[in-house]
C-alpha positions as CSV (number, residue, x, y, z in Angstrom):
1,X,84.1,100.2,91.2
2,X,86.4,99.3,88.6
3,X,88.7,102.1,88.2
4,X,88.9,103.9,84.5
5,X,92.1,104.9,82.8
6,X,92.7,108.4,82.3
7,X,92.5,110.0,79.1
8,X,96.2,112.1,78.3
9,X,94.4,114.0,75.2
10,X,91.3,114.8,77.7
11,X,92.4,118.2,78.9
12,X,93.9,119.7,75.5
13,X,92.6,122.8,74.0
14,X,90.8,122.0,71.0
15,X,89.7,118.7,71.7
16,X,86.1,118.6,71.3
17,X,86.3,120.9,67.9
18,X,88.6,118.5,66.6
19,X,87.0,115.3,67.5
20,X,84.0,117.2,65.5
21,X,86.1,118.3,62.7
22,X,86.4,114.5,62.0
23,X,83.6,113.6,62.2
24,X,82.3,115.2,59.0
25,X,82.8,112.3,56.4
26,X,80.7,110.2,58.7
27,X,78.2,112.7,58.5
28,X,77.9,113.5,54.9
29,X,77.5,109.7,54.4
30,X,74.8,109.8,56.8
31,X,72.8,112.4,54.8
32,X,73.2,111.2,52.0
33,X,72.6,107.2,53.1
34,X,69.6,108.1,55.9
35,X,68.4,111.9,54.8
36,X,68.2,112.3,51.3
37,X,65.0,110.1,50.8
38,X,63.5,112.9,53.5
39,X,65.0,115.6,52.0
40,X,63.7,114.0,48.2
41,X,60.3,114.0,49.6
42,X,60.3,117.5,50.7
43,X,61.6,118.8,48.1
44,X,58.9,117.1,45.9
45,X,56.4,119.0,47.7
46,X,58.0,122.3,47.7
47,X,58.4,122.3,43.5
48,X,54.4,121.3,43.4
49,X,54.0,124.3,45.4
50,X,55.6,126.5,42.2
51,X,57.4,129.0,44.8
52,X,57.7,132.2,42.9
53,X,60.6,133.7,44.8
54,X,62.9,132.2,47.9
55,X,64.0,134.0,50.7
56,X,66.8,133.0,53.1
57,X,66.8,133.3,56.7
58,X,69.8,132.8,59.1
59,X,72.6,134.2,61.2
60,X,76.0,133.4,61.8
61,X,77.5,130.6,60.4
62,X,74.3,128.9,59.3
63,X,74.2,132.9,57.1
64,X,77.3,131.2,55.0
65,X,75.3,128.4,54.0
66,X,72.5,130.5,52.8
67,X,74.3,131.9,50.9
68,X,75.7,128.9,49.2
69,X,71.8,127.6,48.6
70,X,71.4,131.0,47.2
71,X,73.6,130.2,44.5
72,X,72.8,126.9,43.6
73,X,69.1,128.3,43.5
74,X,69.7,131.0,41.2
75,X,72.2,129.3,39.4
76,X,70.7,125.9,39.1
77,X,67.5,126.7,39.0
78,X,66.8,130.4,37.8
79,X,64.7,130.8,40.9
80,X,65.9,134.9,42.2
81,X,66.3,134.1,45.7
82,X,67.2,137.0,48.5
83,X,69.0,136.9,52.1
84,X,66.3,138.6,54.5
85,X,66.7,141.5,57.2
86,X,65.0,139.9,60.2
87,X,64.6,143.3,61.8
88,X,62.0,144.5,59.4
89,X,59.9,142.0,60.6
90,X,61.0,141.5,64.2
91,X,62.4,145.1,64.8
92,X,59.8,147.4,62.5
93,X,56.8,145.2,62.1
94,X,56.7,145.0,58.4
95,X,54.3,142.5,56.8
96,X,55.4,142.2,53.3
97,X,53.1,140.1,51.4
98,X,54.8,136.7,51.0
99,X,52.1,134.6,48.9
100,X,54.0,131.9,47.0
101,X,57.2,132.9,48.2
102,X,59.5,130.2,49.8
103,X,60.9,131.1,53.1
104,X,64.0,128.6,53.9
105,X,65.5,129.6,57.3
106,X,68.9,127.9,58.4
107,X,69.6,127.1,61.8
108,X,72.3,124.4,63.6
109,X,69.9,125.1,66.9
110,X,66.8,126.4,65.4
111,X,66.4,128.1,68.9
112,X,67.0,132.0,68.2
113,X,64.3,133.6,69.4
114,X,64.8,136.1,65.7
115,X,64.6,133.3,63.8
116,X,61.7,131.9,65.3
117,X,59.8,135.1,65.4
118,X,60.8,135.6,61.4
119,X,59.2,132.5,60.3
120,X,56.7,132.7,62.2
121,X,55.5,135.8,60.8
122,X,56.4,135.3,57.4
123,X,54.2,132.0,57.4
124,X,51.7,134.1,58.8
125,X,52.3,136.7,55.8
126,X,51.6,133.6,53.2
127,X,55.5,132.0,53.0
128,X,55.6,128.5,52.3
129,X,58.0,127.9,55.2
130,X,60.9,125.2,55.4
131,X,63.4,124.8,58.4
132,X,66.8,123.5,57.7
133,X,68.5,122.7,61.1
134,X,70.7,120.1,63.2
135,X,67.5,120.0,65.4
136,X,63.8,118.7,64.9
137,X,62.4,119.1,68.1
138,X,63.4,122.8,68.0
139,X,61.3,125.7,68.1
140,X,62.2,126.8,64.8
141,X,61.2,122.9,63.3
142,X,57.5,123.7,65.3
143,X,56.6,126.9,63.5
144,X,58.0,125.8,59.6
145,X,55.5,124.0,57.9
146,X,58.7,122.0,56.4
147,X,61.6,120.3,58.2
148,X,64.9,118.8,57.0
149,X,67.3,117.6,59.5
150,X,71.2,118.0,59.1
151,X,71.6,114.8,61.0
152,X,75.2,115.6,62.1
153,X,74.8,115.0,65.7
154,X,75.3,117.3,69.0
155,X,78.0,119.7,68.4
156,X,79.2,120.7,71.7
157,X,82.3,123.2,70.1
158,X,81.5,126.7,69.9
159,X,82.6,126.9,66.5
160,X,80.7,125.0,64.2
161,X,82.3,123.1,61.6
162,X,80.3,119.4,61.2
163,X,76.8,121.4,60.9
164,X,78.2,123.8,58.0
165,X,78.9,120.9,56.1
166,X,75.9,119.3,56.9
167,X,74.0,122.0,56.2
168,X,75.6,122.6,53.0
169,X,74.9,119.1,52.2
170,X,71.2,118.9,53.2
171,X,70.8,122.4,51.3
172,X,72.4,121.0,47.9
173,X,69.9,117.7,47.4
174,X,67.0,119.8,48.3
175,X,67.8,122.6,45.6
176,X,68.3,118.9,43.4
177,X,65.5,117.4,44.4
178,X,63.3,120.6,43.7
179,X,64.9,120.0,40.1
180,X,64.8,116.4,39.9
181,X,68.0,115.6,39.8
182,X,69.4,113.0,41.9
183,X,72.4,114.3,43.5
184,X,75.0,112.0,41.8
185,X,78.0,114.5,42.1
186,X,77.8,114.2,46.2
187,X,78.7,110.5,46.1
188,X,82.0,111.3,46.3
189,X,82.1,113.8,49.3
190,X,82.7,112.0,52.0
191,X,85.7,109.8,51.0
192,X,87.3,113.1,49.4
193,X,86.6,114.7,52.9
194,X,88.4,111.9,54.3
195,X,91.3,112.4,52.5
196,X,91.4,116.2,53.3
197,X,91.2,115.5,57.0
198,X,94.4,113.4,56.9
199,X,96.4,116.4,56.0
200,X,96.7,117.9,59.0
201,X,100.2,118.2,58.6
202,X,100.2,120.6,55.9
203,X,97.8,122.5,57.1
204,X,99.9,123.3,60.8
205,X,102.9,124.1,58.3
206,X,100.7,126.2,56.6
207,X,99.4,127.8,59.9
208,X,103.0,128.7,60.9
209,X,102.3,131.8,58.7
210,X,99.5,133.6,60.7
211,X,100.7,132.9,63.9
212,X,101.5,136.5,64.2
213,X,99.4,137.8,61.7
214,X,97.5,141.2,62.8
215,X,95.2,141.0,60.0
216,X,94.0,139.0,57.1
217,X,91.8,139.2,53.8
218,X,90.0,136.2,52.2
219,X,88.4,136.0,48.9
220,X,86.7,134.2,46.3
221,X,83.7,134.2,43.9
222,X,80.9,132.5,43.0
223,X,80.1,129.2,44.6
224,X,83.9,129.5,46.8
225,X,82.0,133.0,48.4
226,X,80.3,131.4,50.8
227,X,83.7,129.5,51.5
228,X,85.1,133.2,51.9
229,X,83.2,134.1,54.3
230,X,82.7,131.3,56.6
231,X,86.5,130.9,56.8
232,X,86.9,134.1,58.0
233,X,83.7,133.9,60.5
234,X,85.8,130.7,62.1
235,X,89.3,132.5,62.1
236,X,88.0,135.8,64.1
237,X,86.1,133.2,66.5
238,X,88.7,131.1,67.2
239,X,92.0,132.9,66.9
240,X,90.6,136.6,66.8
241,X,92.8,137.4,63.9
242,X,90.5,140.4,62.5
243,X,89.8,138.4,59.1
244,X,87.9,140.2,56.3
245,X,86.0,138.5,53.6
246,X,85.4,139.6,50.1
247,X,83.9,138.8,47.0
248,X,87.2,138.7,44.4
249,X,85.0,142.0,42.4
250,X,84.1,143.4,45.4
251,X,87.8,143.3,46.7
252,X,89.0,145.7,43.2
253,X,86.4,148.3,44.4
254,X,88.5,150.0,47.1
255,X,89.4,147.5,49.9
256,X,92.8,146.3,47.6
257,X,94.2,149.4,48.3
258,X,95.0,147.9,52.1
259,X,96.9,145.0,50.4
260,X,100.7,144.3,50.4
261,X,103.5,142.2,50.8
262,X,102.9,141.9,54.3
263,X,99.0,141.5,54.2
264,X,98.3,137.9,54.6
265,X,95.4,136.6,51.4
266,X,94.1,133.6,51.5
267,X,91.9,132.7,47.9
268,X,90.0,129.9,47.3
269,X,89.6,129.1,44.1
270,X,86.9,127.2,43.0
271,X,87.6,124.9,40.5
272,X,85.4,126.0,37.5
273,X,83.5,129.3,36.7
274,X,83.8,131.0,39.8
275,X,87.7,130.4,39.6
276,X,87.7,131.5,36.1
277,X,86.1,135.1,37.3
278,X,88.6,135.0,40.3
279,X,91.8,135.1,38.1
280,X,91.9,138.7,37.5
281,X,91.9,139.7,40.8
282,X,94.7,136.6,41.6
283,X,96.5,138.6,38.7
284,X,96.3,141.9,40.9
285,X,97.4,140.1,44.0
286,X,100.3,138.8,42.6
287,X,100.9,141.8,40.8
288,X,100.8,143.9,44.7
289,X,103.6,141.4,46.1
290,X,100.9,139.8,48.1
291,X,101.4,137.0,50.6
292,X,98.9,135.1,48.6
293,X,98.0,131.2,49.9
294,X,95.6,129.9,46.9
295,X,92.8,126.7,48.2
296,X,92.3,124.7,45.3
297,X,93.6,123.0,42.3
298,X,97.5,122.5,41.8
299,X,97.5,124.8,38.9
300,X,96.5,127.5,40.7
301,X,98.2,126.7,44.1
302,X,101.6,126.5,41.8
303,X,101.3,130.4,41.2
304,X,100.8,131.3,44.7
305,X,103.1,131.7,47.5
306,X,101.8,128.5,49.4
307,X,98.8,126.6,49.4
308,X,96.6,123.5,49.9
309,X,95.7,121.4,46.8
310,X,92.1,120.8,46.4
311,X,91.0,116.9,44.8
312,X,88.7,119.5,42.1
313,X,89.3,117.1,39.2
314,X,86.0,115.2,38.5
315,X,84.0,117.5,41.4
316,X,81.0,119.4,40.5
317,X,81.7,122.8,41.3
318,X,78.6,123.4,43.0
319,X,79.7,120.7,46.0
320,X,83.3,121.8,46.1
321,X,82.2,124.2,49.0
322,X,81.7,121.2,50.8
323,X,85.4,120.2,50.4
324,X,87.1,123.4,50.7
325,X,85.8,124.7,53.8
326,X,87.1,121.8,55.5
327,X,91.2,122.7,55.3
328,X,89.4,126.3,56.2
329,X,88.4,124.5,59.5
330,X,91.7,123.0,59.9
331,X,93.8,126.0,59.0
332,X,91.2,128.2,62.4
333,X,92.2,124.9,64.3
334,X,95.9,124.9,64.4
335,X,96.7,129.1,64.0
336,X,94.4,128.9,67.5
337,X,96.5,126.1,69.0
338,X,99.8,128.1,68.2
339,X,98.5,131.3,69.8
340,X,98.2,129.5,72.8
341,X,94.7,129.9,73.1
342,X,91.9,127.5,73.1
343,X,89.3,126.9,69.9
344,X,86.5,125.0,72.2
345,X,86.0,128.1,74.2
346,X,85.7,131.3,72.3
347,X,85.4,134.3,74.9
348,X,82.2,135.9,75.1
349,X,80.4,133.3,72.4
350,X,77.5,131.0,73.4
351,X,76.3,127.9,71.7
352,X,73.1,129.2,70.7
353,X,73.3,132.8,69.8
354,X,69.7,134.5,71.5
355,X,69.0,137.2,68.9
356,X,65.8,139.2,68.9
């Protein structure tokens, strides 16, 4: 038996998130190289179908990217979309009438029992169903009448980072290919993510600020929301800093009030509209002496009190998500490593979350 020599990075915290983390520009190019002629062809078939209405199914993390393909639907498309309450259905046994209404569930496992029941029942109630997951022998794949697979591999971390941005992906050539568009301003993603992910180093001097942070608030609008709110879904997992997300308007309406020069607020500014809407409440920050660390481009970063430089120029801003979650990722990463404590294992968190 020829003996095998031992790995020193095998037993550090963080390994397996990290080895995941990087992984991501391989992934996008793999979507977009292997799964977009898939996801063309679905999406095809979906737009002959004329759905009236969409509906979004999904928990967790996968919830974030929902609501980033509720955007681009509404936005791009005009198509009113809404986020469903599973419990009606699976709960309370409401049948709404779904007839012509597009049911798009997101799932990295598509094994939750909730989710599962959900589309069941809404295909039974007339939904034209479509699964989005990193899994097409799943449950959830059997009981959609459509399928697109993320293609990003078995994620063994508990938090997910490769099948957000996977998802996101997937998510933004089908809303394209529904218009016939052909997804041009993604070409770019996975070199750009590259890039990001060699910046490490700012990122751990960055994380030097919340390593005894009690709290923090994290905010954006528009298409950066989703961003928002995924961010602070991976900080409370991983670090269990208590991290509250907020839409930049819904932030004004009473929550700013907790803000000060000692509250931690990270913004992501999304370079375009959504950034444009976001600069009042950057004015306000500023204005409250807050510890305010701006994701995005240099001009805004340059008015902050630290931050992380976006590559926005040239970027559609409905696939900058895709880039700005990723220093997001990074940022969860290394504030967990210099708590001492260890982002593969998140206490009391299981891989596939059994919801019913």
């Amino acid at each position: 038996m020829t003996p095998t020599t031992p790995d020193p990075q095998r037993d550090l915290p963080g390994r397996t998130m990290a080895r995941e983390m990087a992984e991501q520009p391989a992934v996008l190019r793999r979507i977009l190289d292997e799964g977009a002629p898939r996801i063309r062809e679905v999406a095809r078939e979906v737009a002959a179908r004329k759905p009236r209405f969409v509906l979004l199914t999904a928990r967790g993390t996968s919830d974030n990217a929902a609501l980033y393909a509720k955007y681009l639907l509404e936005i791009r498309l005009g198509l009113p979309c809404g986020l469903t309450s599973m419990s009606t259905t699976t709960a309370y046994g409401a049948r709404p009438d779904l007839t012509d209404v597009l049911v798009i569930t997101v799932s990295q496992s598509g094994g939750s029992p909730d989710l599962v029941a959900s589309t069941r029942a809404a295909r039974e109630a007339g939904a034209l169903t479509l699964a989005v997951t990193n899994n097409p022998d799943s449950p959830l794949a059997a009981v959609s009448e459509y399928h697109i697979d993320v293609m990003a591999g078995e994620e063994k971390a508990l938090p997910a980072t490769k099948t957000y941005t996977a998802s996101l992906l997937a998510l933004y050539l089908f809303v394209e290919g529904l218009r016939g568009g052909d997804g041009a301003p993604a070409k770019a993603l996975p070199d750009l993510a590259e890039q990001l992910l060699a910046r490490q180093d700012e990122v751990r001097a960055l994380a030097a600020r919340y390593r005894f942070a009690e709290r923090m608030v994290i905010t954006s609008r528009g298409y950066g929301y989703p961003t928002a709110k995924e961010a602070a879904l991976k900080l409370m997992e991983t670090s269990y800093i208590p991290a509250l997300s907020y839409s930049g308007a819904d932030l004004l309406h009473g929550p700013l009030a907790m803000v000060d020069n000692v509250s931690p607020v990270i913004a992501v500014v999304t370079d375009g509209k959504g950034g444009a809407a976001l600069q009042p409440v950057l004015d306000r920050l500023r204005g409250r002496g807050a510890d305010l660390v701006v994701i995005g481009p240099t001009s805004q970063v340059e008015q902050a009190s630290a931050g992380f430089v976006l590559p926005t120029e040239g970027v559609a801003e409905e696939v900058q998500p895709i880039l700005e979650i990723i220093p997001l990722q990074l940022l969860a990463y290394e504030v967990t490593i210099a708590r001492g404590q260890d982002p593969d294992a998140p206490r009391a968190l299981a891989k596939v979350t059994e919801t019913h």
